[in-house]
VOTI-571910 format. One record per residue (C-alpha): residue number from 1; chain; x, y, z. Coordinates in steps of 0.001 Angstrom, whole numbers. Layout:
N
<r NUM, 'A', <X, Y, Z>>
...
! end
This chain:
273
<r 1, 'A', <114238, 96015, 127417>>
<r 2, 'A', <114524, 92881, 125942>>
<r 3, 'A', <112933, 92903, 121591>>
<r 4, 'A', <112920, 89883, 119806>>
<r 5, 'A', <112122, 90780, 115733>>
<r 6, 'A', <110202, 88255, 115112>>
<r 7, 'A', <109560, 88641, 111279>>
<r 8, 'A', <113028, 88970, 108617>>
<r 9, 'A', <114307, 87765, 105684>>
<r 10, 'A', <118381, 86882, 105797>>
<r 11, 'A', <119831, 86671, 102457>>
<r 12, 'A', <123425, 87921, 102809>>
<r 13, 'A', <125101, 88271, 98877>>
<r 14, 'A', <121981, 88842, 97402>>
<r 15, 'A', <122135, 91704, 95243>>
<r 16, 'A', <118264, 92440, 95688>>
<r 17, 'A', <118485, 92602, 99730>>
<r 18, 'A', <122061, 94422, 99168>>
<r 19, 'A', <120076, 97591, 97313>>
<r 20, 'A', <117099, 96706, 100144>>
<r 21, 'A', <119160, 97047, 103301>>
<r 22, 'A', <121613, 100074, 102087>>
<r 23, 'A', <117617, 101830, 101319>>
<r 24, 'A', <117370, 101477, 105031>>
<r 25, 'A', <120765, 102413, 106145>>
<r 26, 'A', <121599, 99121, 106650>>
<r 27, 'A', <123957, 96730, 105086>>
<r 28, 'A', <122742, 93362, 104344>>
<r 29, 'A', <125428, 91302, 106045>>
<r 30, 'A', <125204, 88675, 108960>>
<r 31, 'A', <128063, 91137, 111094>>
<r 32, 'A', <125876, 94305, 110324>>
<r 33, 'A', <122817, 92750, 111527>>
<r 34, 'A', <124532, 91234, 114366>>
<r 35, 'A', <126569, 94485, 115556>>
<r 36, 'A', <123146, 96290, 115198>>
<r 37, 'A', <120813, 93900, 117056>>
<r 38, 'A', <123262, 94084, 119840>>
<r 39, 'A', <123236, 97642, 120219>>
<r 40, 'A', <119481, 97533, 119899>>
<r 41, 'A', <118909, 94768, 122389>>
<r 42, 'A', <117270, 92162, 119814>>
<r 43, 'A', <118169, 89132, 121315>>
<r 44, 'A', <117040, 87084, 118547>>
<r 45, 'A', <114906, 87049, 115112>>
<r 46, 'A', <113090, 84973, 113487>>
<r 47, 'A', <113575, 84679, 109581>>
<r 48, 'A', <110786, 83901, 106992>>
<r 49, 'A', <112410, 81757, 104740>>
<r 50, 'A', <113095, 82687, 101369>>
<r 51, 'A', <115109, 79807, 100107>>
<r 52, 'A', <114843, 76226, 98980>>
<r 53, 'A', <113710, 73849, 101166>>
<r 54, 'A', <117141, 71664, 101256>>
<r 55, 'A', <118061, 71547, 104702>>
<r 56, 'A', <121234, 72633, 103560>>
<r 57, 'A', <120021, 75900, 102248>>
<r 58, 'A', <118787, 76600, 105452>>
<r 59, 'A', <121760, 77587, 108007>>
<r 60, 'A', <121582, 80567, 109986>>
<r 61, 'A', <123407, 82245, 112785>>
<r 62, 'A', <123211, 81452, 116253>>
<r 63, 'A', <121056, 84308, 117205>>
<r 64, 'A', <118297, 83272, 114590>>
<r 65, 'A', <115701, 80992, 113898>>
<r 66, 'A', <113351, 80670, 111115>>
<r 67, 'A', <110262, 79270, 109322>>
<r 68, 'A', <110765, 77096, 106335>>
<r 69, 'A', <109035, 78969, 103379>>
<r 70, 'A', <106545, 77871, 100859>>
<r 71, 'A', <106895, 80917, 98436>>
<r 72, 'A', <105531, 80723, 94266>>
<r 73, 'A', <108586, 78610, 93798>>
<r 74, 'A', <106772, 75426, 95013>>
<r 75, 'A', <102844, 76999, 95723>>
<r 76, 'A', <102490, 78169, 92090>>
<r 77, 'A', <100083, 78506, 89472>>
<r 78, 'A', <100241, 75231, 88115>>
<r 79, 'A', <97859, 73815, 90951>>
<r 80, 'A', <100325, 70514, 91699>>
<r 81, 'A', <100540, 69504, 94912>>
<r 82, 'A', <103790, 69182, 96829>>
<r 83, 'A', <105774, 65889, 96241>>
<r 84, 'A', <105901, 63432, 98975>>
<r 85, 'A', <109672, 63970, 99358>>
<r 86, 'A', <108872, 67514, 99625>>
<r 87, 'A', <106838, 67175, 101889>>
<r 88, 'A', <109609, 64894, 103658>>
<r 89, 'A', <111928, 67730, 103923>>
<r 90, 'A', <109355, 69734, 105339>>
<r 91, 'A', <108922, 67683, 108340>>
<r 92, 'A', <112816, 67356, 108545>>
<r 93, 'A', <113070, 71179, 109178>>
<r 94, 'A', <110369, 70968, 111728>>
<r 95, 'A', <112249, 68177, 113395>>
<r 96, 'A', <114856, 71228, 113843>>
<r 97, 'A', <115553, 72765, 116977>>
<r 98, 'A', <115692, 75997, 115205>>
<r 99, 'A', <112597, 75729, 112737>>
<r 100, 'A', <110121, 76987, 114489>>
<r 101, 'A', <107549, 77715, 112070>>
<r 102, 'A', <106281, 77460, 108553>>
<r 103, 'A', <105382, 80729, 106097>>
<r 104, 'A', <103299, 80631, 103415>>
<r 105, 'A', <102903, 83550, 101044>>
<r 106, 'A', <99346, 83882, 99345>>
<r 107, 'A', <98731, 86859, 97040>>
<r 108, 'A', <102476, 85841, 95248>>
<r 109, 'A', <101419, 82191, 95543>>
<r 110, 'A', <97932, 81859, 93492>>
<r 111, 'A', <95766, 80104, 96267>>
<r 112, 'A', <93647, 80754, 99095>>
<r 113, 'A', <94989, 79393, 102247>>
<r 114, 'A', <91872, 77655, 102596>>
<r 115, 'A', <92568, 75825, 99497>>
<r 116, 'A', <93136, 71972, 99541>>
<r 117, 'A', <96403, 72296, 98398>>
<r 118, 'A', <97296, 73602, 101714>>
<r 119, 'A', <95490, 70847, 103816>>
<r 120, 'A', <99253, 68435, 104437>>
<r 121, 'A', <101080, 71572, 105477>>
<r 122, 'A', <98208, 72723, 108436>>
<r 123, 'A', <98482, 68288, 109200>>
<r 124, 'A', <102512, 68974, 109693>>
<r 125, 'A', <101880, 71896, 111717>>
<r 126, 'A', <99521, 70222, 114024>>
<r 127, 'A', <101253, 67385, 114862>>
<r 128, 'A', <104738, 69503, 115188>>
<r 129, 'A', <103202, 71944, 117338>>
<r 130, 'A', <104297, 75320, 114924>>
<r 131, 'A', <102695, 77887, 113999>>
<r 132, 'A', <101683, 78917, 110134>>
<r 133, 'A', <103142, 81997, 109359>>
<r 134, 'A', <101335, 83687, 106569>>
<r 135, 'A', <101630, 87054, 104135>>
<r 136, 'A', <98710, 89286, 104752>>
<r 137, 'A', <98035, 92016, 102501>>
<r 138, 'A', <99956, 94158, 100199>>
<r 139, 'A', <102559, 92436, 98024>>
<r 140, 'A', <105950, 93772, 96894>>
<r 141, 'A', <105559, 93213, 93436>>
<r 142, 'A', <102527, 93813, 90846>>
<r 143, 'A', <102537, 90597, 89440>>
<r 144, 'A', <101025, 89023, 92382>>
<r 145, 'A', <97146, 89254, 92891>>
<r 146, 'A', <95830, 90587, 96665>>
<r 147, 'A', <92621, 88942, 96502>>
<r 148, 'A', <94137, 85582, 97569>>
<r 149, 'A', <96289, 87962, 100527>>
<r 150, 'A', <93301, 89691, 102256>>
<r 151, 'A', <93358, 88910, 105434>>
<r 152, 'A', <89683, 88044, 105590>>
<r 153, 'A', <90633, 84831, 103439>>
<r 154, 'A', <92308, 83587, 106777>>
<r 155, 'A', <88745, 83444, 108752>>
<r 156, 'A', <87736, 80642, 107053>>
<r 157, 'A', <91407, 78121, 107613>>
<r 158, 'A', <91691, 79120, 110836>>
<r 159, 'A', <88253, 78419, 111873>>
<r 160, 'A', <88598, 75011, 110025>>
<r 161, 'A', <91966, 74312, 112226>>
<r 162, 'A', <91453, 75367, 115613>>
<r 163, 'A', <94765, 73031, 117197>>
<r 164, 'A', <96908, 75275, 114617>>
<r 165, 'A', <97654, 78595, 115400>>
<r 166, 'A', <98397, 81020, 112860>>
<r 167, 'A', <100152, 84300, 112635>>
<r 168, 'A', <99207, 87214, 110231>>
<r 169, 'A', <101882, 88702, 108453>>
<r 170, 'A', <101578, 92463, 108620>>
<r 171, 'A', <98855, 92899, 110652>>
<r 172, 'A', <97319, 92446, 106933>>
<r 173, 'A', <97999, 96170, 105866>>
<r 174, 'A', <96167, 97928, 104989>>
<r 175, 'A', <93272, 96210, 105896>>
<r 176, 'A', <93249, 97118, 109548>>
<r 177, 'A', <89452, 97130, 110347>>
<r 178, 'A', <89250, 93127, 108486>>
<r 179, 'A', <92532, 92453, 109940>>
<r 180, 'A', <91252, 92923, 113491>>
<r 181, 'A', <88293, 91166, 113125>>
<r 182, 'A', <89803, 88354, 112098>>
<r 183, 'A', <92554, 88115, 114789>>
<r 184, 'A', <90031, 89220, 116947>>
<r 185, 'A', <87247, 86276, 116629>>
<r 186, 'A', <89435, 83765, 115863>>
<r 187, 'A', <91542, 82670, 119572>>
<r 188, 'A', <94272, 81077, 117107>>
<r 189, 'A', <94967, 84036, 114868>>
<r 190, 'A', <97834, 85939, 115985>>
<r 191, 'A', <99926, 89071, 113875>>
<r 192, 'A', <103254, 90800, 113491>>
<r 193, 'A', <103184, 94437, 112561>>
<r 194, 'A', <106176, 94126, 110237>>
<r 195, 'A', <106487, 95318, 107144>>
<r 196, 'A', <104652, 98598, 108007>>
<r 197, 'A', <107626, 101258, 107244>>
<r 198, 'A', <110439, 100979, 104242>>
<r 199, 'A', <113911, 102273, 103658>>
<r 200, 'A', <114703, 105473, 105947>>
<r 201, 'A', <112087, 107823, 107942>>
<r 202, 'A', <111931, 110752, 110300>>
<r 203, 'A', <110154, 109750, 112698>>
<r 204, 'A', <108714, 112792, 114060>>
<r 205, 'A', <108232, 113712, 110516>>
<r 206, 'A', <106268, 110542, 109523>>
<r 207, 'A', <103958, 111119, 112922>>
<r 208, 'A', <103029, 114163, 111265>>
<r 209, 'A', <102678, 113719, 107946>>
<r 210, 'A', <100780, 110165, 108391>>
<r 211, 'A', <98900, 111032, 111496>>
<r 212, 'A', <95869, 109629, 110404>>
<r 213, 'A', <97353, 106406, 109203>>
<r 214, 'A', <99035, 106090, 112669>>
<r 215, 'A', <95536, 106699, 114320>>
<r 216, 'A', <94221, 104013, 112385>>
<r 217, 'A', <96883, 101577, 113212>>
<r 218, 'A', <96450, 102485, 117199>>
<r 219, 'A', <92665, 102135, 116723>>
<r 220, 'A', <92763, 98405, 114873>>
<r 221, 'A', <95777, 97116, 116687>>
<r 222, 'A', <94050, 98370, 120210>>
<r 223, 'A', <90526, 97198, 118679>>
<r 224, 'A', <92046, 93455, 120075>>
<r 225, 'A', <92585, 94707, 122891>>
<r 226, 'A', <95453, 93165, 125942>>
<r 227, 'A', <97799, 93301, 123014>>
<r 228, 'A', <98904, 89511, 123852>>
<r 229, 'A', <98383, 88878, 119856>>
<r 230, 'A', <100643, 91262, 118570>>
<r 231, 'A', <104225, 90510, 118259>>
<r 232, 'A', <107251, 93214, 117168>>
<r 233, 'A', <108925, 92362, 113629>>
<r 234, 'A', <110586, 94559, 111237>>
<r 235, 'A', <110775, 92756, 107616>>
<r 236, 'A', <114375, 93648, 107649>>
<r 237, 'A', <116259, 94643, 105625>>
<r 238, 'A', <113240, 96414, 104642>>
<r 239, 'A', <113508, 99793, 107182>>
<r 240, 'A', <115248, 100994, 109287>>
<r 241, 'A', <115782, 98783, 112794>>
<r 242, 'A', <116189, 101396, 115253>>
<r 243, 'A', <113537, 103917, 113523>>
<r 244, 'A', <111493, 100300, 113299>>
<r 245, 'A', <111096, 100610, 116905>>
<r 246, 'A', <110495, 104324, 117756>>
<r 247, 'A', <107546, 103896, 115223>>
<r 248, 'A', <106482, 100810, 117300>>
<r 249, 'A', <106475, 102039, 120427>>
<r 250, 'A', <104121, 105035, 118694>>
<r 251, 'A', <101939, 102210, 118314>>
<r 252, 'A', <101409, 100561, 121205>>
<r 253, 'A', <101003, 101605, 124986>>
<r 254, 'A', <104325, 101704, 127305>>
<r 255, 'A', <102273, 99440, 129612>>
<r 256, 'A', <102284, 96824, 126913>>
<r 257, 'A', <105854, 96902, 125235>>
<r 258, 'A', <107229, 93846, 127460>>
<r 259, 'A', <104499, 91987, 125975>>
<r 260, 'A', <104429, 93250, 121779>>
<r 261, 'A', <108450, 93570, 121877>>
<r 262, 'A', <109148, 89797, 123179>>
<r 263, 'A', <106501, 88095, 125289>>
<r 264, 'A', <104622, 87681, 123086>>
<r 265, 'A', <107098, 86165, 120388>>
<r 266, 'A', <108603, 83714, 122998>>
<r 267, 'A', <104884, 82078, 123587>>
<r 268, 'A', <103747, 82318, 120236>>
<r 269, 'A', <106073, 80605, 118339>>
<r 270, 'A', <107329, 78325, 121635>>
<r 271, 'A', <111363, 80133, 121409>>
<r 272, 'A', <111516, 78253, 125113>>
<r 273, 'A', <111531, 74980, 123639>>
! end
């Protein structure tokens, strides 16, 4: 069966993702990732950018593409706008063949995606076609604040922006039940479940022990219902790849895999172009 991961961060030489990826049993290397996709059958991943926005800073293997990130560095707390040759490069990423998205990151960023601030960025992704990736619930670090990443602060934008189409980060964990109902209403709201596991797990072990957190997810992520919304990512190097998708295919129906492990991914964020 064909996967396609279609939420990861790539930051090879990093010491942060080194610690990260060797957590998972992973090392945090472009021929690691490669070797392991390939014996995994990802075809392809999609990377939620981390960097600069200098199209230079943005070069990635053949086997990935990516959305150009808006993280705290340029969304911060001072409440400025973007420049206009920020704003520039933006577009010049989503002139790429291989940009195929953009992700915001609310909760480290101290905005509401329904904040003005936002308003060029949903203008770019309109006329370019790409979806808005965005961080939904918990946050890595305690310095950010979750009230600006609850996933019932994305109701509002994407009612506001019907012609762009927005995926939710995490299926907004653990806010399942608000999660769903968003993504549920709202035809243009769409989610990853990545993010979900971190470092190494037994899976039969975890099925056990968190039985009633796996019920949950099964309830919410079913609640949708058809499963075309939901698309397979992994947040590597955060777990485990291979234990990333026995804990996936917990989740969701055999009848639907085709659909949550690539389908999906392909149609949402247009990889066909």
């Amino acid at each position: 069966m064909r996967i396609i991961d279609a939420h990861l961060h790539y930051c090879p030489g990093y010491e942060y993702f080194d610690e990260i990826a060797e957590a998972a049993g992973h090392k945090n290397s472009e021929g690691h990732l490669k070797r392991e996709y390939d014996r995994l059958g990802i075809t392809e991943g999609i990377v939620m950018g981390n960097h600069g926005l200098s199209l230079e800073e943005h070069s990635y293997p053949e086997f990935l593409k990516y959305c150009i990130g808006l993280d705290s560095s340029y969304m911060g707390l001072s409440g400025q706008s973007l420049s206009h040759s920020q704003y520039d490069l933006i577009e010049k990423h989503l002139q790429r063949q291989n940009c195929v998205g953009i992700k915001l990151y609310p909760g480290y960023s101290r905005f509401y995606v329904s904040d003005a601030i936002y308003e060029p960025i949903y203008e770019l992704a309109e006329t370019y076609q790409r979806p808005v990736a965005v961080h939904m619930g918990e946050t890595a670090g305690s310095n950010a604040y979750l009230k600006y990443s609850h996933p019932l602060t994305l109701d509002e934008t994407a009612a506001d922006h019907p012609e762009v189409n927005f995926v939710m980060c995490h299926f907004g964990n653990p806010w399942l039940m608000d999660a769903a109902a968003v993504i549920g209403k709202n035809e243009n709201v769409f989610a990853d479940i990545s993010g979900l596991l971190e470092g190494r797990i037994c899976p039969e072990k975890f099925f056990r022990d968190q039985r009633g957190y796996v019920e949950a997810l099964k309830t919410w992520v079913g609640y949708i219902r058809g499963y075309r919304k939901i698309m397979f990512g992994t947040d590597w190097p955060l777990a485990n790849l291979e234990e990333y998708i026995q804990f996936t295919k917990e989740i969701i129906p055999e009848k639907y895999w085709e659909e949550v492990f690539w389908k999906n991914a392909l149609r949402i964020y247009g990889l066909e172009r």
